[in-house]
C-alpha positions as CSV (number, residue, x, y, z in Angstrom):
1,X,1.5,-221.0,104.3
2,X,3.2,-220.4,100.6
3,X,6.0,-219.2,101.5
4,X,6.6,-221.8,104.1
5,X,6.0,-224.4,101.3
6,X,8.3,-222.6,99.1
7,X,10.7,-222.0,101.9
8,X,10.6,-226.1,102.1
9,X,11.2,-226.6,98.7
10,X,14.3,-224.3,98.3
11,X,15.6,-226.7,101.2
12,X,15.2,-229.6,99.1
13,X,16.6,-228.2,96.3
14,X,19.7,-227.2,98.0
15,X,20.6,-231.3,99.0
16,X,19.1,-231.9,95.6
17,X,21.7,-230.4,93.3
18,X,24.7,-231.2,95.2
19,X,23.6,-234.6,94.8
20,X,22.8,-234.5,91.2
21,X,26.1,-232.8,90.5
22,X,28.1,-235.6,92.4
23,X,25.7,-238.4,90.2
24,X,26.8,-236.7,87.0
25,X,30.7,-236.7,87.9
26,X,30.6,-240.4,88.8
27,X,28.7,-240.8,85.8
28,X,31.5,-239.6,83.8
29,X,33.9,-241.8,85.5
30,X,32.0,-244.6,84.3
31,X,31.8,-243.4,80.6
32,X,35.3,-243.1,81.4
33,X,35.9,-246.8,82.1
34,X,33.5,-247.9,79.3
35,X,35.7,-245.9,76.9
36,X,38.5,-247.8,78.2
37,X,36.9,-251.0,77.8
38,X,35.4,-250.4,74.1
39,X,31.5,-249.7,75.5
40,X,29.0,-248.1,74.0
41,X,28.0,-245.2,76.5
42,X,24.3,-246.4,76.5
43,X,23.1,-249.5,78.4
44,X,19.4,-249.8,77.6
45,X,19.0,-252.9,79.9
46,X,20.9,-250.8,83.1
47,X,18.9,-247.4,82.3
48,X,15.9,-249.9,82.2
49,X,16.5,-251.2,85.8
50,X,17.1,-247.9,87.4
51,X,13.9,-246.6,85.9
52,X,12.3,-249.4,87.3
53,X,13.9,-249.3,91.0
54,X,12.7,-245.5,91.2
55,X,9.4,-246.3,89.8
56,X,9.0,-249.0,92.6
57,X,10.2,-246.2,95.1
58,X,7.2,-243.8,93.8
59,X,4.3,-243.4,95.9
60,X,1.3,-242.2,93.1
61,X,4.0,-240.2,91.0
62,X,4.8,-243.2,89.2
63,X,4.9,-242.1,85.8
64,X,6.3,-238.9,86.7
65,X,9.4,-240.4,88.7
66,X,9.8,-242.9,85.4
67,X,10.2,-239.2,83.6
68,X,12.7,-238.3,85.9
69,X,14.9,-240.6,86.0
70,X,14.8,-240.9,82.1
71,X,16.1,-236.8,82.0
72,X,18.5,-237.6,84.3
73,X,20.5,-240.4,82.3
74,X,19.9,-238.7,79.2
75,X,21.8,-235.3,80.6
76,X,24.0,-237.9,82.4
77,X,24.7,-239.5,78.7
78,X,25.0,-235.9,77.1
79,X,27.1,-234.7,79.6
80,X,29.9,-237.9,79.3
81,X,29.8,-237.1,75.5
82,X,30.6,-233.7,76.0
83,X,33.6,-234.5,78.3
84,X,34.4,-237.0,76.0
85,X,34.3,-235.0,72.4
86,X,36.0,-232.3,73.1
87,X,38.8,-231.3,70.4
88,X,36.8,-233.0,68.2
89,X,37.5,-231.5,64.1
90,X,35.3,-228.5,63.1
91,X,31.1,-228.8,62.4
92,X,31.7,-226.3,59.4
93,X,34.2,-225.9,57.1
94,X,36.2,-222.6,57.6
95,X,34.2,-219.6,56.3
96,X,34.8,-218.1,52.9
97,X,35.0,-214.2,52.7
98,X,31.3,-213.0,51.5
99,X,31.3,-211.3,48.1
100,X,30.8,-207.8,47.9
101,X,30.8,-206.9,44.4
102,X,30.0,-208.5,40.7
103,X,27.8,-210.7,42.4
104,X,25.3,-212.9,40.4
105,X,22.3,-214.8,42.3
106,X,19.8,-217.1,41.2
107,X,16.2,-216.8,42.2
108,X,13.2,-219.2,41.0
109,X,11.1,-217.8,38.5
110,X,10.7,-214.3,36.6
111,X,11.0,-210.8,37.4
112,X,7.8,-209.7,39.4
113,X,8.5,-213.3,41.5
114,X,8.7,-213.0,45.7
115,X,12.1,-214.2,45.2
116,X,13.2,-211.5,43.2
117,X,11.5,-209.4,45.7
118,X,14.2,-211.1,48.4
119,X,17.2,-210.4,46.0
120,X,16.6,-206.8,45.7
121,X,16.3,-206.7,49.7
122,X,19.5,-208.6,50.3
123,X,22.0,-207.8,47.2
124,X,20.5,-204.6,45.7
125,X,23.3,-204.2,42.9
126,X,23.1,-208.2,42.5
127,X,23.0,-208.9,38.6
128,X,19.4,-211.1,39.0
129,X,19.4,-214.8,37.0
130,X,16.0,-216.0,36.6
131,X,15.5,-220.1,36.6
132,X,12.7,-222.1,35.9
133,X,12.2,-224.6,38.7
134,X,13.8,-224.9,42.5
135,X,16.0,-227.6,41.6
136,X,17.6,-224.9,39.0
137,X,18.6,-222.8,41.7
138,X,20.9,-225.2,43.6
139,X,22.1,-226.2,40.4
140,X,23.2,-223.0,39.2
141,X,24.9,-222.6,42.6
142,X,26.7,-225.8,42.3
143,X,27.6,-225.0,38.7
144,X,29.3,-221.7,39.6
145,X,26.6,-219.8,37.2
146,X,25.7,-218.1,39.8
147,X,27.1,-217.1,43.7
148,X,24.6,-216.9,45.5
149,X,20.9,-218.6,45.1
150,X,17.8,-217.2,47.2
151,X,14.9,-219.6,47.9
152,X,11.9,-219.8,49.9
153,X,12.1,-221.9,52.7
154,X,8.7,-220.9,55.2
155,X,5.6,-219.0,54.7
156,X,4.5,-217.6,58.2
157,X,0.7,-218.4,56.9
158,X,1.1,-221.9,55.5
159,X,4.3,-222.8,56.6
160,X,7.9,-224.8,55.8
161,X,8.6,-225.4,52.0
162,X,9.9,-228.9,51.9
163,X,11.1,-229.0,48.5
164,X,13.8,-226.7,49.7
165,X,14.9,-228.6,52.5
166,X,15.0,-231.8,50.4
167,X,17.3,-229.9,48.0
168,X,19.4,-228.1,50.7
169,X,20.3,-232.3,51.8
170,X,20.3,-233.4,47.5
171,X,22.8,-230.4,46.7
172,X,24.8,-230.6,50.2
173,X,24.4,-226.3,49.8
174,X,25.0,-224.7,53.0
175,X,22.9,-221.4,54.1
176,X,24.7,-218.3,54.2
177,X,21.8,-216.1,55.4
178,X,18.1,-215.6,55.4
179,X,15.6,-212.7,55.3
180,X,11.8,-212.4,55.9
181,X,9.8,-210.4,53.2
182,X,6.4,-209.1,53.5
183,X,4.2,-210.9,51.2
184,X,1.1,-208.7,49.8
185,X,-0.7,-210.7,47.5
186,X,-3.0,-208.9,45.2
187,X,-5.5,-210.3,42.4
188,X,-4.0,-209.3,39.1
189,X,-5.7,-208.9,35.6
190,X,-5.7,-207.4,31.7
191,X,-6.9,-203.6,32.0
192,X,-10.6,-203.1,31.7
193,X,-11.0,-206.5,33.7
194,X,-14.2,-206.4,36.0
195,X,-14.1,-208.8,39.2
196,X,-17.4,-210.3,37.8
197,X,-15.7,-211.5,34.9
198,X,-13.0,-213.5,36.2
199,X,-13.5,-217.4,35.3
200,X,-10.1,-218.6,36.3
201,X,-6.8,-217.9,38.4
202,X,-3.7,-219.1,38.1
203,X,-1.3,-218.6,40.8
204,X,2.1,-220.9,42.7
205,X,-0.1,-223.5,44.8
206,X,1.6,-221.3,47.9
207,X,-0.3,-218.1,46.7
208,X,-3.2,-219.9,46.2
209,X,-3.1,-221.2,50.2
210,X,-2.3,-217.6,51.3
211,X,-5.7,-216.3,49.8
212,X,-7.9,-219.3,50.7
213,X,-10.6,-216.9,52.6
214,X,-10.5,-214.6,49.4
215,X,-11.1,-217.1,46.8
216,X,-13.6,-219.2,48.8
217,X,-17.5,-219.3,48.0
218,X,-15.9,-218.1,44.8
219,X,-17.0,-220.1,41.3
220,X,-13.4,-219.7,40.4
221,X,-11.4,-222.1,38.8
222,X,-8.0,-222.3,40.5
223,X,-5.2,-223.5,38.6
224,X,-1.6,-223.8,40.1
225,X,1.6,-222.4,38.2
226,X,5.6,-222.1,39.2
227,X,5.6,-219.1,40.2
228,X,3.0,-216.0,40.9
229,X,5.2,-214.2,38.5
230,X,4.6,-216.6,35.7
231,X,0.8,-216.3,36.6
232,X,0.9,-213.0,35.9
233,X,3.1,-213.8,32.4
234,X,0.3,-215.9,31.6
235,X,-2.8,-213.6,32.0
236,X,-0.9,-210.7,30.6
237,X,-0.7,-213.4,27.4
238,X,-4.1,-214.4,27.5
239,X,-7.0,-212.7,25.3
240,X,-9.9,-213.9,26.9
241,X,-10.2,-211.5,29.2
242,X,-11.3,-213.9,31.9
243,X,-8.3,-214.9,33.5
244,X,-6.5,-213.5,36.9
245,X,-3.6,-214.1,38.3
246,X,-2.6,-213.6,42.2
247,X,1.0,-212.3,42.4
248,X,2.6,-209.1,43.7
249,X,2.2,-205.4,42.7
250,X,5.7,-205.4,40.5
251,X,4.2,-208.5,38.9
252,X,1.4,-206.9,37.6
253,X,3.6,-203.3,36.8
254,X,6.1,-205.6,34.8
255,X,3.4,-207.5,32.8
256,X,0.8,-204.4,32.4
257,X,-1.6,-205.9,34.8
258,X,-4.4,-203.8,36.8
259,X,-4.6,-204.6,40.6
260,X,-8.4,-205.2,40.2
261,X,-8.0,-206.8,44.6
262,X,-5.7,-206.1,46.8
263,X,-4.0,-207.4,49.7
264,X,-6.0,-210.2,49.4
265,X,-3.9,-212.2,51.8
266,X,-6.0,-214.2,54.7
267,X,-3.1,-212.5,57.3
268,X,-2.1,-209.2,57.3
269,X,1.1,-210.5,58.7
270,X,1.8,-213.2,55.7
271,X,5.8,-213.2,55.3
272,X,7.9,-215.7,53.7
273,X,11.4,-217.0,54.6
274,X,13.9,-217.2,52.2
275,X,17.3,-218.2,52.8
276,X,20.3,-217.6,50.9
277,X,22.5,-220.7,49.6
278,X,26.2,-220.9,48.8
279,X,29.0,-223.4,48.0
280,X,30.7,-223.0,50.7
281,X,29.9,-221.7,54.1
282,X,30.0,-217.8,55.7
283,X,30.0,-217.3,59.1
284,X,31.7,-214.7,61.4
285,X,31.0,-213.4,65.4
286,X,28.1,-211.8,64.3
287,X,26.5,-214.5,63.1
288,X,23.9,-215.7,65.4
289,X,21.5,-218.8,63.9
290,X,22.8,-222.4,63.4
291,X,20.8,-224.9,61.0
292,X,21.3,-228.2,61.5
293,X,19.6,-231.4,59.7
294,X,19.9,-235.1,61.6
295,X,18.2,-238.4,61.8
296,X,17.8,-240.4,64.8
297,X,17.5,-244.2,65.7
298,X,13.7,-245.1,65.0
299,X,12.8,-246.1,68.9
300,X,10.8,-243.9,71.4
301,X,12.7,-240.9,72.7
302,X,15.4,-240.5,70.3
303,X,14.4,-237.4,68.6
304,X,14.0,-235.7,72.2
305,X,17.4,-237.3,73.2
306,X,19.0,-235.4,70.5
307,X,17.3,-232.0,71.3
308,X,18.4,-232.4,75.1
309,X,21.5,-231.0,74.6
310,X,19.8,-227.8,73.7
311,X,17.4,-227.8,76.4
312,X,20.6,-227.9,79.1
313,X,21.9,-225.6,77.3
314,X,19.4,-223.2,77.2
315,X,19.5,-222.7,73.6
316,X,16.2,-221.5,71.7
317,X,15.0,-223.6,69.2
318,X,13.1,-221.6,66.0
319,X,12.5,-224.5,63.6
320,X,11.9,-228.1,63.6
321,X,10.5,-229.4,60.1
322,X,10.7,-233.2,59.2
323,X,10.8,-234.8,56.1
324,X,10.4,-238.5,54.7
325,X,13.5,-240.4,53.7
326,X,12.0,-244.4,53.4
327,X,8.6,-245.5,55.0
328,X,8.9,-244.8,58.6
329,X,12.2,-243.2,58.3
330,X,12.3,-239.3,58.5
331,X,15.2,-236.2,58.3
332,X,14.9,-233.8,60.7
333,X,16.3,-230.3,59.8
334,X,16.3,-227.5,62.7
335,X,17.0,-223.8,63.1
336,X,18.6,-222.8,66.1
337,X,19.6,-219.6,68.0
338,X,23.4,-219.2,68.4
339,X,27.0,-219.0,66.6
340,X,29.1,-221.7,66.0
341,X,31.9,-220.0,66.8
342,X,30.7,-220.1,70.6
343,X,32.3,-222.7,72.6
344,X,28.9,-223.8,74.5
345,X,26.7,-224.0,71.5
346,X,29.7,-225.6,69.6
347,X,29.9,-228.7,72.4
348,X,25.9,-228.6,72.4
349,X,25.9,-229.3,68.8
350,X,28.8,-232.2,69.3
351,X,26.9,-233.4,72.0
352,X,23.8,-233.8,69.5
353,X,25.7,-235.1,66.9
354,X,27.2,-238.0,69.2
355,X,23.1,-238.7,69.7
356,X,22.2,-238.7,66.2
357,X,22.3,-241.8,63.2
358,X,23.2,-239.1,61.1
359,X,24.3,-235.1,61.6
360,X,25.4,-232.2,59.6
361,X,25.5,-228.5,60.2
362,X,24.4,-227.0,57.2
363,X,24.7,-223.3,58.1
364,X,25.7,-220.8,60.8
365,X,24.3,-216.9,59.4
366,X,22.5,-214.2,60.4
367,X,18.7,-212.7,59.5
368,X,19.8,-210.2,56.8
């Protein structure tokens, strides 16, 4: 009985496609004549009515046949724009060569700071330039104080960092690379410190998250710093032997600190992202993840219209993260597989683009 059913079905589906195929080639004739004619490719009014006719054809599959139809013009729309936009000038600037040598990179913070930790994984014989506050970072890029910046950008525990998508858009910085590093918080104090005695810790609001199951039930006051390095700077400072700090192990070697707790993390498996800014973009055929950030119209659909392309292309996305512009108006960034340099994620991306208010690629890389 299954496989007859099944049987049936491949039957439809083999009139099906033909037919769809042969919808989508007139459809581009008529994007052709609209071009022609000055026309925006989208009628809402005509989409309207052919939604309605196959609703009115549907036989207790109403909704689903209003679905339907809706995919089927918006591939139909994609599908004209990516006819239509080809030869279209480059998403990115050409690629700089990367720097291999004498290279100086910014980081957020003081030595003993996650970010550090990053540098030392991605540009071991980097000369390290500690800055006080995110914002510092981009600017020290922009400046040409540094090469290279490294920030945070997503905690696997507590996730996305806006701040550093806010700035990636503020600083028009594109990403160059990114690298995941395990993040094994400990509980930090002066020598001799007992766990009983702890009154206070200071920590980055992040590192504070990370350890909620640790430091709850715990009459602990918590007190939020710019950095779990600078926590530790501060307890190693303080004299009344009550303070802690949650940072990492070099954090506490740097600044003389006993480990009195560690791995204190609530997941075993707590990374953070951080991704690695430049002025200018790097990208070559081994490069294999685009980021892109976009706004849309503010109607129902649109922020699925300009994903679509990647669904028909079968591209996967890793990211989507969303962040206020104006009351009820929001910037979408999004991390995609693929390489810009490959023709059929390069006409996906147009094809989003020719959806979107607003679109810029801000990176093609690789995880480092």
């Amino acid at each position: 009985m299954l496989g007859a059913l099944r049987k049936r079905i491949d039957e439809i589906d083999e009139k099906l496609v033909p037919l769809f195929g042969e919808r989508m080639e007139i459809a581009l004739k008529v994007a052709g004549l609209k071009a022609r004619d000055n026309m925006p490719i989208q009628d809402a009014a005509r989409e309207q009515e052919v939604v309605d006719r196959a609703v009115s054809m549907a036989d207790g599959f109403r909704g689903e046949a209003s679905l339907l139809m809706r995919s089927i013009m918006a591939l139909s729309r994609e599908y004209q724009r990516g006819r239509m936009l080809q030869g279209e000038t480059p998403m990115l600037p050409a690629p700089r060569e990367p720097m291999r040598s004498d290279i100086i990179c910014a980081y957020q913070g003081v030595p003993g700071a996650w970010s550090e930790h990053a540098i030392m994984k991605l540009f071991p014989d980097a000369e390290r330039r500690p800055v006080e506050f995110f914002e510092d970072v981009f600017l020290a890029v922009k400046d040409g104080q540094a090469n290279y910046g490294v920030v945070p950008i997503e905690n696997s525990q507590t996730g996305a960092i806006g701040e550093t998508y806010d700035l990636l858009r503020k600083y028009g910085c594109f990403i160059v690379g990114r690298t995941w590093v395990d993040i094994r918080q400990c509980l930090l104090a002066r020598p001799g410190t007992a766990l009983t005695d702890i009154r206070e810790v200071l920590s980055h609001s992040e590192g504070l998250k990370q350890c909620a199951r640790f430091l709850r039930g715990r009459s602990w006051d918590l007190a939020d710093c710019r950095n779990t390095a600078v926590a530790a700077q501060t307890v190693a400072a303080s004299t009344n032997g009550k303070t802690a700090a949650i940072g990492s192990r070099r954090a506490a070697e740097l600044n003389g600190l006993d480990v009195i707790a560690p791995d204190i993390m609530d997941s075993t498996g707590n990374k953070t992202s951080f991704v690695v800014i430049a002025t200018e973009p790097e990208y070559d055929e081994s490069s294999d993840l685009v980021s892109i950030t976009f706004s849309t119209e503010h109607r129902a659909g649109a922020l699925c219209e300009t994903l679509m392309p990647f669904v028909a292309q079968g591209i996967n996305l890793l990211h989507i993260e969303s962040r206020p512009v104006a009351p009820g108006k929001y910037r979408f960034f999004v991390e995609s597989e693929g390489s810009i340099l490959n023709p059929d994620t390069l006409s996906t991306l147009r094809q989003a683009a020719a959806l979107s208010a607003y679109f810029e690629v801000i990176g093609c890389y690789k995880n480092m």
